[in-house]
PABA-76375 format. One record per residue: residue number from 1; chain; y, z, x of N, C-alpha, C in turn. Coordinates in Angstrom, 1 decimal. Layout:
{r NUM,'A',{Y,Z,X},{Y,Z,X},{Y,Z,X}}
...
***
This chain:
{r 1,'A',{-2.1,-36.0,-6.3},{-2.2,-35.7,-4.8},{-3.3,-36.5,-4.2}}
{r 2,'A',{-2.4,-37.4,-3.2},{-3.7,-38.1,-2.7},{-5.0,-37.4,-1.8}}
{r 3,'A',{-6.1,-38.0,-2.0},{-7.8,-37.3,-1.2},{-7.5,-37.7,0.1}}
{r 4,'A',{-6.4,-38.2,0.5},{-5.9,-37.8,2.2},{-6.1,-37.1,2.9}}
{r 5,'A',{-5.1,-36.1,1.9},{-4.1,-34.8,2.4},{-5.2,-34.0,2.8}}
{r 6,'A',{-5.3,-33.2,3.6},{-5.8,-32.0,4.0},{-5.4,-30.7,4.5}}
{r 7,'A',{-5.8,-30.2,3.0},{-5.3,-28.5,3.2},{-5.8,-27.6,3.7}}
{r 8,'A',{-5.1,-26.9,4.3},{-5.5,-26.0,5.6},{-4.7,-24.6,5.1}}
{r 9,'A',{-6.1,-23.4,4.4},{-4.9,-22.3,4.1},{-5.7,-21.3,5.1}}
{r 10,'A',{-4.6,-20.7,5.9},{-5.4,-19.4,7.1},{-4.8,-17.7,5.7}}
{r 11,'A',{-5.4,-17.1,5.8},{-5.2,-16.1,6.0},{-5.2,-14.9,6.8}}
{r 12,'A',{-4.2,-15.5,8.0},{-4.0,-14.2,9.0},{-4.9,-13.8,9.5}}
{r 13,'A',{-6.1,-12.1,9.2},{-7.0,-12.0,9.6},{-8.5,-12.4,9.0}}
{r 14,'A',{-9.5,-12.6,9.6},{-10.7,-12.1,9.6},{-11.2,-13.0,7.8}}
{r 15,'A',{-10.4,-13.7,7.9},{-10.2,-15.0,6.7},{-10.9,-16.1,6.5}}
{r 16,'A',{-12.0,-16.7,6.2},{-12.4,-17.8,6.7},{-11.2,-19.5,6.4}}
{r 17,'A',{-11.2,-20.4,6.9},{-10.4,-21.1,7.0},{-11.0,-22.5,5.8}}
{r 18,'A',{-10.0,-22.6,4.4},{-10.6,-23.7,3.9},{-10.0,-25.1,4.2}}
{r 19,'A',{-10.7,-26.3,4.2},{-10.3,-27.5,4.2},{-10.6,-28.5,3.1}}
{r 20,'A',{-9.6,-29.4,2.5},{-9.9,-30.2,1.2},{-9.7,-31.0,1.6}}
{r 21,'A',{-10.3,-32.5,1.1},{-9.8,-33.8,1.6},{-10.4,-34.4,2.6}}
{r 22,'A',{-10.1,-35.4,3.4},{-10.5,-36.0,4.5},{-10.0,-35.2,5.5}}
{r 23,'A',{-10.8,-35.6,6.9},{-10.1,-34.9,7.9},{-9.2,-35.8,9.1}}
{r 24,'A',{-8.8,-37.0,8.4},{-7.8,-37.9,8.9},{-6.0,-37.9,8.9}}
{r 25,'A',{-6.1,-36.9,8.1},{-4.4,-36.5,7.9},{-3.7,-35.8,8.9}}
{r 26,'A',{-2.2,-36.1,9.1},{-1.9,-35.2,10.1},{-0.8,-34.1,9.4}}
{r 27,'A',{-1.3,-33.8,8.0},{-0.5,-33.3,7.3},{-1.1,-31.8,7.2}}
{r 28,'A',{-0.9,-30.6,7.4},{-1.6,-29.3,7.3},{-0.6,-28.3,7.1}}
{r 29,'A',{-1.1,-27.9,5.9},{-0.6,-27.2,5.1},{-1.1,-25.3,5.5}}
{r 30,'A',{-0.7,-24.6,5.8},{-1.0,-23.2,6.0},{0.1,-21.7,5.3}}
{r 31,'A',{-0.8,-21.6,4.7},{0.0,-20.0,4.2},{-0.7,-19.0,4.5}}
{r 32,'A',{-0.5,-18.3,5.1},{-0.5,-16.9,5.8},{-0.3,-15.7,5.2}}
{r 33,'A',{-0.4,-15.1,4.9},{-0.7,-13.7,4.4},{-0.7,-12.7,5.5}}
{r 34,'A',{0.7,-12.7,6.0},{1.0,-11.2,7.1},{-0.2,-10.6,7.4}}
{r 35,'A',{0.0,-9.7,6.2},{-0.8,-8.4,5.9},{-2.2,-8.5,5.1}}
{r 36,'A',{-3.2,-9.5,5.9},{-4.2,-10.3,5.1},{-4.0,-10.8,4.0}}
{r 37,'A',{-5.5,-11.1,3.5},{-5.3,-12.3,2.6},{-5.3,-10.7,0.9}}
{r 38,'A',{-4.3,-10.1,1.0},{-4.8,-9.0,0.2},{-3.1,-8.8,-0.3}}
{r 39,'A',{-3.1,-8.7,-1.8},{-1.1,-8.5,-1.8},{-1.3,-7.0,-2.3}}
{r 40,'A',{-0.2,-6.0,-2.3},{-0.8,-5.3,-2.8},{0.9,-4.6,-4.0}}
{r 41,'A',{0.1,-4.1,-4.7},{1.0,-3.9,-6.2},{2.3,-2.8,-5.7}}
{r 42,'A',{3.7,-3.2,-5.9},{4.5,-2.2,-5.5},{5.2,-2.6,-4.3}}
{r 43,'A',{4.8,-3.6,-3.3},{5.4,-3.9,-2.2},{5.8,-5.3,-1.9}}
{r 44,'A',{6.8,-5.5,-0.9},{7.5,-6.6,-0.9},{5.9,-7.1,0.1}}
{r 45,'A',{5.4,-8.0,-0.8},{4.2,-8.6,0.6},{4.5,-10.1,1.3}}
{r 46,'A',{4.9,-9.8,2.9},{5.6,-11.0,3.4},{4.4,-12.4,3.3}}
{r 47,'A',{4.4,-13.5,3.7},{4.0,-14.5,3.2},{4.8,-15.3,4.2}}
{r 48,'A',{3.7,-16.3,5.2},{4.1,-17.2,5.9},{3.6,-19.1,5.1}}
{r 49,'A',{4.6,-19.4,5.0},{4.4,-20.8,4.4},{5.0,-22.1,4.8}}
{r 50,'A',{4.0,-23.0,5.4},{4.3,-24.4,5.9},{3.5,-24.8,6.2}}
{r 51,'A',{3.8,-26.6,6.5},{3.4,-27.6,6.1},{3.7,-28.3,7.2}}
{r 52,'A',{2.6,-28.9,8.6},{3.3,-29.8,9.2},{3.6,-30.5,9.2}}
{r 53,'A',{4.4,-31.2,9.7},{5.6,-32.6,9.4},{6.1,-32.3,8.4}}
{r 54,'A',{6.5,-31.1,7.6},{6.9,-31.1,6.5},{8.4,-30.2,6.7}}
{r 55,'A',{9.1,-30.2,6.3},{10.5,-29.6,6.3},{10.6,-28.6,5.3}}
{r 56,'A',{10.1,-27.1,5.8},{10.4,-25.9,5.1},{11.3,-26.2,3.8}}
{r 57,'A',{12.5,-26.6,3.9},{13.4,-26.6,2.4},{12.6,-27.9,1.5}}
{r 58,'A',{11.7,-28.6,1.6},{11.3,-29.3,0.5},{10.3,-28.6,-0.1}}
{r 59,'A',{9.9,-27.2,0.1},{8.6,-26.8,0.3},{8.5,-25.8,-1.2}}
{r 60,'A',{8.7,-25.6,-2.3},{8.5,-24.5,-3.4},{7.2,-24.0,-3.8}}
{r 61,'A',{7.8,-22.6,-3.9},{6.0,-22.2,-4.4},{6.1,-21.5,-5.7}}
{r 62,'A',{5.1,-21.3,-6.6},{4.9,-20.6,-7.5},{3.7,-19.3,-7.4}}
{r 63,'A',{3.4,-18.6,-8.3},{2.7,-17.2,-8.2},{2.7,-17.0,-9.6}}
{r 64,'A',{1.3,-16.8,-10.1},{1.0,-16.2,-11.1},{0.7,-14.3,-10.9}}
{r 65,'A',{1.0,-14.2,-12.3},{1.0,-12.4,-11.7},{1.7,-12.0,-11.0}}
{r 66,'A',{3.0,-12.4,-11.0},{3.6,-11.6,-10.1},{5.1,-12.7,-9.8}}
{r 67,'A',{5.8,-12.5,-8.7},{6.9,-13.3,-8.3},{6.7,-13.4,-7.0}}
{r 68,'A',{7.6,-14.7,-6.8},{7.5,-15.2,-5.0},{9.1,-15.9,-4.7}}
{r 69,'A',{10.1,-15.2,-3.9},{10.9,-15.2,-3.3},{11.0,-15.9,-1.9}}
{r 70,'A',{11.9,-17.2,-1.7},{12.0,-17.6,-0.3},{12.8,-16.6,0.6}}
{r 71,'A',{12.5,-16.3,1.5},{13.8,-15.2,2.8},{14.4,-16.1,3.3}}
{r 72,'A',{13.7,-16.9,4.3},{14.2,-18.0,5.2},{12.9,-18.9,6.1}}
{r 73,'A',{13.4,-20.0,6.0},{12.3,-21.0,6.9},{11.3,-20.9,6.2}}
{r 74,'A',{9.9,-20.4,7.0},{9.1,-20.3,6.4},{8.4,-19.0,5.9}}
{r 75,'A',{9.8,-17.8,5.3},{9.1,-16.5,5.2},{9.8,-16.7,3.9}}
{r 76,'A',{8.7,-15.9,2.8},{8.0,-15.8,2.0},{8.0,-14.0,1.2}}
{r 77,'A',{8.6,-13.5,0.2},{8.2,-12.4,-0.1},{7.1,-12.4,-1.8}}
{r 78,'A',{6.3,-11.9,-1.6},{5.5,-12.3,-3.1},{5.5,-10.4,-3.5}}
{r 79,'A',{5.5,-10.2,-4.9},{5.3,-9.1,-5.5},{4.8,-9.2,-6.9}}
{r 80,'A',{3.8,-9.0,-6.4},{2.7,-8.7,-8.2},{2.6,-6.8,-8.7}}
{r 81,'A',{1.9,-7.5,-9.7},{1.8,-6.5,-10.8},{0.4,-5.5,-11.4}}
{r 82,'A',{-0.1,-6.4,-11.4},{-1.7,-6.3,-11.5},{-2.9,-6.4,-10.5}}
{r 83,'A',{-3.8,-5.7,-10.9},{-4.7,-5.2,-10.0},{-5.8,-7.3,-10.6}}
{r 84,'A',{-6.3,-7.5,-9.6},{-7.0,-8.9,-9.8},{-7.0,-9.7,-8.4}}
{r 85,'A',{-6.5,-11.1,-9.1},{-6.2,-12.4,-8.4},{-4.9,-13.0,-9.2}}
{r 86,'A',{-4.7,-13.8,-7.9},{-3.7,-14.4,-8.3},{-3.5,-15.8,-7.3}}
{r 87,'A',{-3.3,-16.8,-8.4},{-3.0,-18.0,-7.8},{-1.6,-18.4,-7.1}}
{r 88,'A',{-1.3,-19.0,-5.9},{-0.6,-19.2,-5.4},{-0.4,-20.6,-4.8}}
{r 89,'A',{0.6,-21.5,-5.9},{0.8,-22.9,-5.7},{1.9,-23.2,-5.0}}
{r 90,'A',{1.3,-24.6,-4.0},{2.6,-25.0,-2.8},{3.1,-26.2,-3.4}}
{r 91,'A',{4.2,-26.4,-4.0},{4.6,-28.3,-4.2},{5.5,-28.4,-3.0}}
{r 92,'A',{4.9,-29.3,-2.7},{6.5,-30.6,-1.7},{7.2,-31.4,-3.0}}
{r 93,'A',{8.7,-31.5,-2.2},{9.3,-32.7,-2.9},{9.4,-34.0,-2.5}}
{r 94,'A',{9.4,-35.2,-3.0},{9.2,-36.3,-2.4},{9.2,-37.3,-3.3}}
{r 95,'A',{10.7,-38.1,-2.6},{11.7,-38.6,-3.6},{11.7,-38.1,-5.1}}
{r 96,'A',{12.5,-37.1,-4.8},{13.0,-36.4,-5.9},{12.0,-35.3,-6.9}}
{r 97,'A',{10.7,-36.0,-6.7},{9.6,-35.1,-7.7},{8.8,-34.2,-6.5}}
{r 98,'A',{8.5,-33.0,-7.7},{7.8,-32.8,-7.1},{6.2,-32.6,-6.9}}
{r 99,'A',{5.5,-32.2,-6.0},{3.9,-32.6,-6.2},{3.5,-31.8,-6.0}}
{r 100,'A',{2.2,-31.3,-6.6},{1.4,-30.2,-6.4},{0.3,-30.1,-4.9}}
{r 101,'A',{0.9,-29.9,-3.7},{0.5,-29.6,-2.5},{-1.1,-29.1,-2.6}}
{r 102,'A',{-1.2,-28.3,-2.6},{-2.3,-27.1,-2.6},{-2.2,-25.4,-3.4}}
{r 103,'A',{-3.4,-25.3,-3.7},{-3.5,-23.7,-4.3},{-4.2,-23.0,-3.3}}
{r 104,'A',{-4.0,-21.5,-3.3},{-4.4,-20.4,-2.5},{-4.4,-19.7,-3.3}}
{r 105,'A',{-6.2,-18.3,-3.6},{-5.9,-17.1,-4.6},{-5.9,-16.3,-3.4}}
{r 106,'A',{-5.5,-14.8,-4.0},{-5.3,-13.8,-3.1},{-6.0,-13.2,-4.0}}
{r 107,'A',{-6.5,-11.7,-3.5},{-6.5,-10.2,-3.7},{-5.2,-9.8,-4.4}}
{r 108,'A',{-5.3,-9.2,-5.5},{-4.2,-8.0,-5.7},{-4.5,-6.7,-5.9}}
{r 109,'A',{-4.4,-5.8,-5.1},{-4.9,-4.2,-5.2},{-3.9,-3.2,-5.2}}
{r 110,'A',{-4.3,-2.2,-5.7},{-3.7,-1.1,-5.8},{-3.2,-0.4,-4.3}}
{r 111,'A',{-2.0,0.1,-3.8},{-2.2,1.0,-2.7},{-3.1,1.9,-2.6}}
{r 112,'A',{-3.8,2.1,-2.0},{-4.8,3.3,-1.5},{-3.7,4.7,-1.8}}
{r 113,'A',{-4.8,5.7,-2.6},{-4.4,6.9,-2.7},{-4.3,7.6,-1.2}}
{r 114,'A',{-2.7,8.4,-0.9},{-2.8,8.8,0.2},{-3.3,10.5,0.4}}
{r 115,'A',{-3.1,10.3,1.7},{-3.9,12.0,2.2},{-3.1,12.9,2.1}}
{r 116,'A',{-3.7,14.4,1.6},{-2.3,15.6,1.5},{-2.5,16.2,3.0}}
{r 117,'A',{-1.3,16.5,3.3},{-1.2,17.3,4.9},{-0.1,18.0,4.7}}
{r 118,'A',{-0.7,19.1,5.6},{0.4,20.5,5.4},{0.3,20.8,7.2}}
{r 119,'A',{1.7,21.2,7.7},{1.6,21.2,8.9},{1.2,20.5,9.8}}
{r 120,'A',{1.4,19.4,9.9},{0.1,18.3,10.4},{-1.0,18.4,10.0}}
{r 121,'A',{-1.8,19.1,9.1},{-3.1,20.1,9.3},{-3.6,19.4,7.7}}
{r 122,'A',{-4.7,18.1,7.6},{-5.6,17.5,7.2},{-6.3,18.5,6.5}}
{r 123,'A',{-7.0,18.4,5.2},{-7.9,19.0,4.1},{-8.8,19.6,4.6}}
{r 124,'A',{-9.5,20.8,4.7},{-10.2,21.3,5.5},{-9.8,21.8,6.9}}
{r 125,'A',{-8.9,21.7,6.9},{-8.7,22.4,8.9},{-8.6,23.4,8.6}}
{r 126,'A',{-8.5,24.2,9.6},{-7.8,25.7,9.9},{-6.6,25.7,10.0}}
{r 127,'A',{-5.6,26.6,9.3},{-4.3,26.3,10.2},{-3.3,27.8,9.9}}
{r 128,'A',{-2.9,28.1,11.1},{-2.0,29.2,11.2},{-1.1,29.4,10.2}}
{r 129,'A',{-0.6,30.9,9.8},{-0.2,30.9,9.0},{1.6,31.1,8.7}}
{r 130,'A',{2.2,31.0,10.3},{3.6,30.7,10.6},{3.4,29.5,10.3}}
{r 131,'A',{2.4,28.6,11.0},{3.1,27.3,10.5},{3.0,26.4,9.8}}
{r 132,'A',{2.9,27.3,8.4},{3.0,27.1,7.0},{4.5,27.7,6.9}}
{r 133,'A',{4.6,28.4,7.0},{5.9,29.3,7.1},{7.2,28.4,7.4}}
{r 134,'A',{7.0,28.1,8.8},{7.9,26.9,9.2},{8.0,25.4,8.7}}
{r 135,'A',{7.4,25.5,8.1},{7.1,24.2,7.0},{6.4,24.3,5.9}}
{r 136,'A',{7.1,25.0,4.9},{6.4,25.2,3.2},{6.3,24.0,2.6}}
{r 137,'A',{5.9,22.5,2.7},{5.9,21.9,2.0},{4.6,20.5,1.7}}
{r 138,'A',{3.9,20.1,0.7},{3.2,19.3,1.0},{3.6,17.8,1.8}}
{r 139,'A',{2.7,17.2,2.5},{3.2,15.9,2.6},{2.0,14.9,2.5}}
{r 140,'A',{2.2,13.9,2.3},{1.1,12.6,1.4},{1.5,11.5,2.4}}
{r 141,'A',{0.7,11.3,2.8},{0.3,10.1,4.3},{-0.8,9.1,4.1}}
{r 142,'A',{-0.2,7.7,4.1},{-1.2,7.0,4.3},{-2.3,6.8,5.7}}
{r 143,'A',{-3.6,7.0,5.9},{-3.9,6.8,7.2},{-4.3,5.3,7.4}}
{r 144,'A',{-4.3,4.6,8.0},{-4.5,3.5,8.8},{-4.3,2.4,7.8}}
{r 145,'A',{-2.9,2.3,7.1},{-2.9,1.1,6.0},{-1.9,0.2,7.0}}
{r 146,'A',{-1.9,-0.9,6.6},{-1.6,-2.3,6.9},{0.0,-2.3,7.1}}
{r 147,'A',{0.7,-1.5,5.9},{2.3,-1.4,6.0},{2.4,0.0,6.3}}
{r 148,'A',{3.8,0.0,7.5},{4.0,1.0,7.6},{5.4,1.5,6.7}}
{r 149,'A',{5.9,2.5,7.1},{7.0,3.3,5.8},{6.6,3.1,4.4}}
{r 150,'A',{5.4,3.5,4.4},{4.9,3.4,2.4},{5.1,5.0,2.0}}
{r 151,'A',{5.8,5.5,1.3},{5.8,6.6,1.3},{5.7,7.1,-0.5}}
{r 152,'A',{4.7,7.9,-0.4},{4.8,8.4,-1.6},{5.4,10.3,-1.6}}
{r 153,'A',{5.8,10.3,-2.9},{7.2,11.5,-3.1},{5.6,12.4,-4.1}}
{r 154,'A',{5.6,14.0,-3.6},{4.8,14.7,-4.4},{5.8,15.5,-5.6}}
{r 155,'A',{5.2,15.3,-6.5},{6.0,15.9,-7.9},{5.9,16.9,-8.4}}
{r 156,'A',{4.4,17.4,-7.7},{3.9,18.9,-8.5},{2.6,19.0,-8.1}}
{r 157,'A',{2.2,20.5,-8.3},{0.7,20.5,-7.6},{0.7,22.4,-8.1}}
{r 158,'A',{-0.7,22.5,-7.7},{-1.1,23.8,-8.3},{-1.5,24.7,-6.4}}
{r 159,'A',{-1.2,25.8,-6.4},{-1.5,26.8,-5.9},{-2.8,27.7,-5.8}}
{r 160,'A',{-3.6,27.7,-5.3},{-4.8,28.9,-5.7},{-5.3,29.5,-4.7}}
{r 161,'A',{-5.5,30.8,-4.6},{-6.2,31.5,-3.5},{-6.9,33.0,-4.3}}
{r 162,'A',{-8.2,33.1,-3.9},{-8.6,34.3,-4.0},{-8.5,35.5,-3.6}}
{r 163,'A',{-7.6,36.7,-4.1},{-7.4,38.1,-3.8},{-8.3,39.0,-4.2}}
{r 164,'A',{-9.3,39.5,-3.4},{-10.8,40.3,-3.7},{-11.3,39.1,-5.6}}
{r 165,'A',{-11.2,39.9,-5.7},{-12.1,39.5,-7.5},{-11.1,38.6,-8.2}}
{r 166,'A',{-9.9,38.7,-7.8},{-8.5,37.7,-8.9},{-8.3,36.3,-8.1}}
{r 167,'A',{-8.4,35.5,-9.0},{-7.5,34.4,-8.5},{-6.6,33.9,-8.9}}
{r 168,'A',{-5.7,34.1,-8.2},{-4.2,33.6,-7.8},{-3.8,32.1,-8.5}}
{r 169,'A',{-2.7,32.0,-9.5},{-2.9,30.5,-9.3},{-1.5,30.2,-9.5}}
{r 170,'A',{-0.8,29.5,-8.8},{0.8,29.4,-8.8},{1.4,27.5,-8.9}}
{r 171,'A',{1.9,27.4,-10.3},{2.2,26.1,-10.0},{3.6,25.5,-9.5}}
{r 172,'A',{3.9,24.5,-8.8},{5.0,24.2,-7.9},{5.1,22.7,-8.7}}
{r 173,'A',{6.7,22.9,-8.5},{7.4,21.6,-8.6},{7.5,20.6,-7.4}}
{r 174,'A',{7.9,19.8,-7.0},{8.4,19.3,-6.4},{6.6,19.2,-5.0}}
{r 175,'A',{7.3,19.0,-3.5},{6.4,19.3,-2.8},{6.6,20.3,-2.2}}
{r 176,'A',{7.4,21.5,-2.6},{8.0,23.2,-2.0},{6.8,24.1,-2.4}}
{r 177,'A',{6.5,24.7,-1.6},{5.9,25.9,-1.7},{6.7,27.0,-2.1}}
{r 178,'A',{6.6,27.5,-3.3},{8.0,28.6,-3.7},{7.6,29.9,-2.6}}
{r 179,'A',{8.4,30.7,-2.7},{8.6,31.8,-2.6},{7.8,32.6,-2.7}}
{r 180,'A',{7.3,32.5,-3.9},{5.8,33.8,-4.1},{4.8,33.4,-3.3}}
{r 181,'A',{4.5,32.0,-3.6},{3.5,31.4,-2.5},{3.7,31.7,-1.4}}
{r 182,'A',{4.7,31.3,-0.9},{4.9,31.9,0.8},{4.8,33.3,1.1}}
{r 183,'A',{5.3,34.2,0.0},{4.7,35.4,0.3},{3.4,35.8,0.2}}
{r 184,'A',{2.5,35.4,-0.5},{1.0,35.6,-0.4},{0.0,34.8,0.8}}
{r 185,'A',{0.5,33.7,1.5},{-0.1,33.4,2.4},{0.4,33.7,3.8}}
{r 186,'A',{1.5,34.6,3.6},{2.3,35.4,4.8},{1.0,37.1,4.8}}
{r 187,'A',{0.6,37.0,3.4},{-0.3,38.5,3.6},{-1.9,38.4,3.8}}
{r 188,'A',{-2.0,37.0,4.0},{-3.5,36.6,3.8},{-4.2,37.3,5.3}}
{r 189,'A',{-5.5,37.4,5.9},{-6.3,37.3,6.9},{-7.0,36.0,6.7}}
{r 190,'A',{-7.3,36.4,8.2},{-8.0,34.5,8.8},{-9.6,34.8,8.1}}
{r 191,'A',{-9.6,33.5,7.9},{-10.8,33.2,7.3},{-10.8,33.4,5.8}}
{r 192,'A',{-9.4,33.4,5.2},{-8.9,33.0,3.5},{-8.9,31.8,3.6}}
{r 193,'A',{-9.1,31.1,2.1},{-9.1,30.0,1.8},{-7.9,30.2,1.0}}
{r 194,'A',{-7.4,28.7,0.7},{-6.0,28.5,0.0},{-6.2,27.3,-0.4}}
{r 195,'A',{-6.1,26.9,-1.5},{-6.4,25.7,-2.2},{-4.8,25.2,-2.7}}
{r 196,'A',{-4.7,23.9,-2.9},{-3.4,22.9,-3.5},{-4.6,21.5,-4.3}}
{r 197,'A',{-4.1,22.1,-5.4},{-4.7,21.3,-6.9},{-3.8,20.4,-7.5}}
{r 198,'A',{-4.5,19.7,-8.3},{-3.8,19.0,-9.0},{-2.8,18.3,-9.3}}
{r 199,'A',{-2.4,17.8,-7.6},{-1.4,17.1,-7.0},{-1.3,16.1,-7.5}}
{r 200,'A',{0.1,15.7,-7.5},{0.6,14.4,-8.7},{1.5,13.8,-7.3}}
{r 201,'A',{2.0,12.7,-7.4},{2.3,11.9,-6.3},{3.2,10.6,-6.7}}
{r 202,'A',{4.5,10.3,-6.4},{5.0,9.3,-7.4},{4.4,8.1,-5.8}}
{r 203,'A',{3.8,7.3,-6.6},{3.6,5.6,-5.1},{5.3,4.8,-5.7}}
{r 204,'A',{5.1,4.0,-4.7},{6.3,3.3,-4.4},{6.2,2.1,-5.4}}
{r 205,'A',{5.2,1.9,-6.2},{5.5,1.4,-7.7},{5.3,2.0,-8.7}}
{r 206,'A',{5.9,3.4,-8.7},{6.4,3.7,-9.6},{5.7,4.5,-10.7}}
{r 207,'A',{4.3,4.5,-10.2},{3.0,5.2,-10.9},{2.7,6.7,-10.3}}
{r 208,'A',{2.6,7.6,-11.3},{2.5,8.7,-10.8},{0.4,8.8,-10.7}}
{r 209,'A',{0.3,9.2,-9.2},{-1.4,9.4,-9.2},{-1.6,10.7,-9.1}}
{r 210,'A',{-2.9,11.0,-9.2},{-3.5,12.6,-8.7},{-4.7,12.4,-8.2}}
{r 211,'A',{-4.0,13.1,-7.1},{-4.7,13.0,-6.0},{-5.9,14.4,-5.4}}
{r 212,'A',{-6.8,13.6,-4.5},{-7.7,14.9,-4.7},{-7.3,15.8,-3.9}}
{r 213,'A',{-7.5,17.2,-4.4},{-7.4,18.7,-4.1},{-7.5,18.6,-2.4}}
{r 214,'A',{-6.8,19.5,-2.1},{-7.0,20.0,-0.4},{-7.1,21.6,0.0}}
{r 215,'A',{-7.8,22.0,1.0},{-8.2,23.3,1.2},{-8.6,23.5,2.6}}
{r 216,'A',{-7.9,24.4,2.7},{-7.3,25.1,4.1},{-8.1,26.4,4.9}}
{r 217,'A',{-8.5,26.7,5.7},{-8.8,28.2,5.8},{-7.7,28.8,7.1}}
{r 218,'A',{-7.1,29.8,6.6},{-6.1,30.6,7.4},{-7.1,31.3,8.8}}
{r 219,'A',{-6.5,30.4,10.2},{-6.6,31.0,11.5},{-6.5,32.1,11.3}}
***
């Protein structure tokens, strides 16, 4: 690769911008990272890639750690595996061979463990005890991540609430509040506490987490 060329990779946001080479080319090369310069394990992460004066279909890339899929033009889906870095190589073709453009590393991270919410009603709130009733079930929300529709499925979780001197402890499948449960927090008074333990959580690659405990006091 000739000390011409000058590579130009943005990452989207808040990225700083690197340059190699002279700054006489009118050749600039940018890959973009949607969703920052950050991929993350489990998701299709989009990827903008080109080259000016260059014609998208001469344009291949490679990806260590992971795989990288053309969509169309200049979009780009990459999906890794491992928590690290990972190199991301551009070749152009030209006459027939092809040449090693420029490299970009990324971030590879784990999705963020999400939040448990019951009734709209976040770890620590207060929250009435119909409307638990009208919605027996946990739910797991990511708050302010980068992709939206990331959804993780709850697998199981524990029950607990103190009755004078006993405590109660009921374990649940799925994200349902059985039946007994719902009958015990149908007989509680306000200012009971009600705990949900040891919540397990499938993420969208495929790993089951446990997630931390949430606790409620009945309005």
């Amino acid at each position: 690769m000739k000390t011409s060329i000058k590579l130009l990779l943005i990452a989207f946001l808040f990225t700083p911008i690197f340059v190699f080479g002279q700054s006489n080319s009118k050749d600039l090369l940018s890959v973009s990272a949607t969703k920052m310069n950050v991929l993350y394990i489990g998701l299709d992460n989009p990827l903008d890639i080109a080259i000016c004066n260059v014609k998208p279909e001469t344009i291949s890339v490679s990806i260590d750690n992971g795989e990288i899929v053309k969509v169309e033009g200049i979009h780009w889906i990459a999906k890794v595996n491992t928590p690290g870095k990972t190199s991301l190589k551009v070749f152009v073709e030209k006459d027939g061979k092809k040449e090693l453009y420029g490299v970009r590393e990324f971030r590879i991270m784990k999705i963020p463990d999400p939040e448990v919410i019951i009734s709209n009603k976040h770890s620590e709130s207060q929250i009435e005890i119909q409307k638990i009733i009208e919605a027996p079930y946990l739910v797991v929300a990511l708050q302010d991540f980068l992709f939206d529709n990331v959804k993780f499925e709850v697998t199981s979780f524990k029950f607990s609430v103190a009755l004078g001197e006993k405590i109660i402890e009921i374990n649940c499948k799925g994200n349902q509040l059985t039946p007994e449960v719902i009958k015990i927090i149908g007989e509680l008074k306000a200012g009971a506490k009600i705990y949900f333990e040891d919540i397990k959580a499938k993420g969208p690659d495929g790993t089951i987490r446990n997630l931390a405990s949430a606790i409620y006091t009945i309005r």
